[in-house]
SERO-4910 file (N, C-alpha, C, O; in steps of 0.05 Angstrom, whole numbers):
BEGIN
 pado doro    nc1    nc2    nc3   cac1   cac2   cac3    cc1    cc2    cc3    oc1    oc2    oc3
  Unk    A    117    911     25     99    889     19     87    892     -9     81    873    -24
  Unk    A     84    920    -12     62    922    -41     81    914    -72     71    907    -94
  Unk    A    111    919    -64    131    902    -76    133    882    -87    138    879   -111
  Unk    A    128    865    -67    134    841    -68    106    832    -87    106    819   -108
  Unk    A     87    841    -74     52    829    -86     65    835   -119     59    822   -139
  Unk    A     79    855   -118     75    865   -155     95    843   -164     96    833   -187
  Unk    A    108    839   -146    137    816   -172    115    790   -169    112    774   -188
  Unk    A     97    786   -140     96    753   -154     72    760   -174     67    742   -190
  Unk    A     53    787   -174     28    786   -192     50    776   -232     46    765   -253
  Unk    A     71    790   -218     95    794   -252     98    770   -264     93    766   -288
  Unk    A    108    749   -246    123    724   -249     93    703   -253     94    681   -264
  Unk    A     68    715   -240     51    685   -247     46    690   -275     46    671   -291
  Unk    A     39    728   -287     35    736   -308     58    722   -327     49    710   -346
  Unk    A     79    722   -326    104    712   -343    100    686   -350    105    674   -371
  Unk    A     88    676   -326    101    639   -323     70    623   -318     66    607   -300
  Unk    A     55    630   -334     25    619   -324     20    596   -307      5    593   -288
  Unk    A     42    575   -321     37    547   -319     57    541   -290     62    518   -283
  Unk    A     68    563   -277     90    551   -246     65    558   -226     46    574   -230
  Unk    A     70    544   -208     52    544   -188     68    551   -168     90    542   -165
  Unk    A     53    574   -146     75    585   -121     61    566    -98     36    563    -94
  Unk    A     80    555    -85     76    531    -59     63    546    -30     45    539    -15
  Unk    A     79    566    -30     70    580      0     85    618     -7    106    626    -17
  Unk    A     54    637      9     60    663      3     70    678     35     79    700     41
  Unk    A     63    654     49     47    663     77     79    681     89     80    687    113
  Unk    A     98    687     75    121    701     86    124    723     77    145    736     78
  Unk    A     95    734     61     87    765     53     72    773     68     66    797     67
  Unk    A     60    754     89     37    760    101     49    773    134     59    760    152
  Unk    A     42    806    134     48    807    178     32    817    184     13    823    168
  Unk    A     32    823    208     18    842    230      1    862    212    -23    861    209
  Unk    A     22    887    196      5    899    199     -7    902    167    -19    922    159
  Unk    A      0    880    152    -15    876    136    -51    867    141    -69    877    128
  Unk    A    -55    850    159    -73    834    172    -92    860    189   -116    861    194
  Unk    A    -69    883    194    -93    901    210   -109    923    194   -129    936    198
  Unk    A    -90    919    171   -103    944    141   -129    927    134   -151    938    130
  Unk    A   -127    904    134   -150    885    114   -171    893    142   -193    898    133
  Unk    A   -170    894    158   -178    885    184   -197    912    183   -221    910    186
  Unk    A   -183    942    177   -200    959    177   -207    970    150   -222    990    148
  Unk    A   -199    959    132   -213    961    106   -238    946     97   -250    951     76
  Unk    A   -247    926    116   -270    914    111   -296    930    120   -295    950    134
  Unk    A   -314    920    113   -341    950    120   -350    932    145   -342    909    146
  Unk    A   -367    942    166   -369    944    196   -401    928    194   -407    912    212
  Unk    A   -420    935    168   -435    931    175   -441    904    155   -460    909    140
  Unk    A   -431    879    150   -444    866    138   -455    837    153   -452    836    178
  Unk    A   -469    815    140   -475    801    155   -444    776    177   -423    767    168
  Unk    A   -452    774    196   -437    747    208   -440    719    197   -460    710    187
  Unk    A   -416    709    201   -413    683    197   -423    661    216   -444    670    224
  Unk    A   -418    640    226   -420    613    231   -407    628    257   -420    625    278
  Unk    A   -390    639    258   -380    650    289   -390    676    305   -376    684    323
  Unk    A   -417    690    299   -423    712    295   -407    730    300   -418    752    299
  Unk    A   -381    731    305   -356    752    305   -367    783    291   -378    781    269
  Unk    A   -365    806    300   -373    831    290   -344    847    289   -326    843    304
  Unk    A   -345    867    266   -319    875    266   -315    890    294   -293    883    303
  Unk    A   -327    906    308   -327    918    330   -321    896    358   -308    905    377
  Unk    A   -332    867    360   -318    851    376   -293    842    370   -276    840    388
  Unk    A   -288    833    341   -262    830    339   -241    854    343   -218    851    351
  Unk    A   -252    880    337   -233    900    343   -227    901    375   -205    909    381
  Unk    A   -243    894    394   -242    899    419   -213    891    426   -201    906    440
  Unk    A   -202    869    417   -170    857    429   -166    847    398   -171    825    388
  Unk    A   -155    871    385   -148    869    357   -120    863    350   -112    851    330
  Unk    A   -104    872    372    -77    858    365    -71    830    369    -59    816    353
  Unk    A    -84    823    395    -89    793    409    -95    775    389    -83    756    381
  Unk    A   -120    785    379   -131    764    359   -119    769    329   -124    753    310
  Unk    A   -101    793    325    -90    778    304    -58    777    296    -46    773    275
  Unk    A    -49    781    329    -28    765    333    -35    731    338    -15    716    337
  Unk    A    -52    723    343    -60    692    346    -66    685    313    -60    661    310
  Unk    A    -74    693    293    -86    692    271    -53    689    257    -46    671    242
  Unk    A    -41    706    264    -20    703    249     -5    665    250     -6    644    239
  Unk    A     10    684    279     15    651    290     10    625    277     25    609    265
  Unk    A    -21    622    284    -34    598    260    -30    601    239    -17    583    229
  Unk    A    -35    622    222    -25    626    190      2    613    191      6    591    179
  Unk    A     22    625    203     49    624    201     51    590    206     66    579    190
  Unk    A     42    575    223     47    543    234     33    527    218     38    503    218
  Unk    A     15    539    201     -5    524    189    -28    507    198    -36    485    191
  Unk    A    -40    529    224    -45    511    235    -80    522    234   -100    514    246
  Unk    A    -77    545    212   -107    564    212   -122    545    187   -114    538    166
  Unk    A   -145    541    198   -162    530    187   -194    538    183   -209    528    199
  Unk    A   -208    555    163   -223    572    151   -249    554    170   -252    531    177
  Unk    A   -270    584    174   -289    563    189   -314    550    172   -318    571    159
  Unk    A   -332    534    163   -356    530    154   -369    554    137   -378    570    153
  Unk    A   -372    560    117   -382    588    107   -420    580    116   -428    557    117
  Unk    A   -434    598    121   -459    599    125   -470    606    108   -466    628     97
  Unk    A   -488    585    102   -503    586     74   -532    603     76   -547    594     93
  Unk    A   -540    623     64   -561    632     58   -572    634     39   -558    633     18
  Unk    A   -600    636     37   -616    642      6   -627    664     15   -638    671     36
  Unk    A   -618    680    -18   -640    712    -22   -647    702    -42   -642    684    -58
  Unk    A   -664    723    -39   -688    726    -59   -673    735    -90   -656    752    -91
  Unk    A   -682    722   -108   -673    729   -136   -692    751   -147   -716    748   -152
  Unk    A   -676    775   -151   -699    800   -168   -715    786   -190   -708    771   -208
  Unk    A   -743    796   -182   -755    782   -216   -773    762   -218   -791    758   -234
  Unk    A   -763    748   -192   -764    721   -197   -777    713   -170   -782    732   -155
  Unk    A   -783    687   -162   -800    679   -132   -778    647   -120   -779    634   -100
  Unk    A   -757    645   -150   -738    631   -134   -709    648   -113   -703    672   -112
  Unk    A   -699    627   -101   -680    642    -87   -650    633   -101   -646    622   -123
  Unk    A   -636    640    -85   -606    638    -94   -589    638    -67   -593    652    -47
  Unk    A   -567    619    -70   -557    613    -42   -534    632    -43   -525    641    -63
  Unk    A   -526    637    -18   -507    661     -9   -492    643     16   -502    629     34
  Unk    A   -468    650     12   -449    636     27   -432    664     46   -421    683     36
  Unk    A   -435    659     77   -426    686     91   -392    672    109   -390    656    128
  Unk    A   -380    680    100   -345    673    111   -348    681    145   -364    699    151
  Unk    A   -337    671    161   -333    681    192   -320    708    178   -314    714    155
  Unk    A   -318    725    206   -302    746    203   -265    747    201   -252    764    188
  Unk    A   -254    720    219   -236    724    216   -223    708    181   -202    707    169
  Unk    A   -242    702    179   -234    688    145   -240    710    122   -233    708     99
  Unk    A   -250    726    130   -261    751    109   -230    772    114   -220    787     98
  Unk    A   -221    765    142   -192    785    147   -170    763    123   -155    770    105
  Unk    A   -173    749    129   -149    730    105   -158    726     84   -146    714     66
***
């Protein structure tokens, strides 16, 4: 897989102006389970409060179903949840946008 990422990173570098239509046939299993445990455990939830530790509970299930949709086109990103923090310095805030968990895995 890490292959393939380097020829198309090659070819957009070569060819600025071609546009690639669909990648989703680089995308499997256990690509989806590296991202899956490379993400950190403790950050905030999304719009689905999904935690990496519930999604791990039936981790193949859910991302053998994740795939599936990816693959049919039938996955569709959820609402990002908007937050404001506090800006250092300052007494205004700044908005923060939090991805569901399974959109942070894609």
């Amino acid at each position: 897989m890490y292959t393939k990422l380097d020829r198309i990173a090659e070819i957009a570098r070569d060819n600025p102006k071609d546009k690639f239509t669909s990648l989703i046939h680089l995308i499997n299993k256990e690509m989806l389970i590296r991202c899956h445990y490379e993400l950190s455990g403790n950050k905030a939830t999304g719009v689905d409060k999904v935690t990496k530790k519930e999604y791990e509970a039936n981790l193949v299930e859910n991302i053998d179903n994740l795939l599936i949709r990816m693959k049919d086109f039938k996955y569709r990103p959820q609402p990002v949840k908007r937050v404001y923090i506090d800006k250092p310095g300052s007494n205004k805030k700044r908005p923060l946008g939090i991805p569901s968990y399974e959109d942070k895995i894609v």
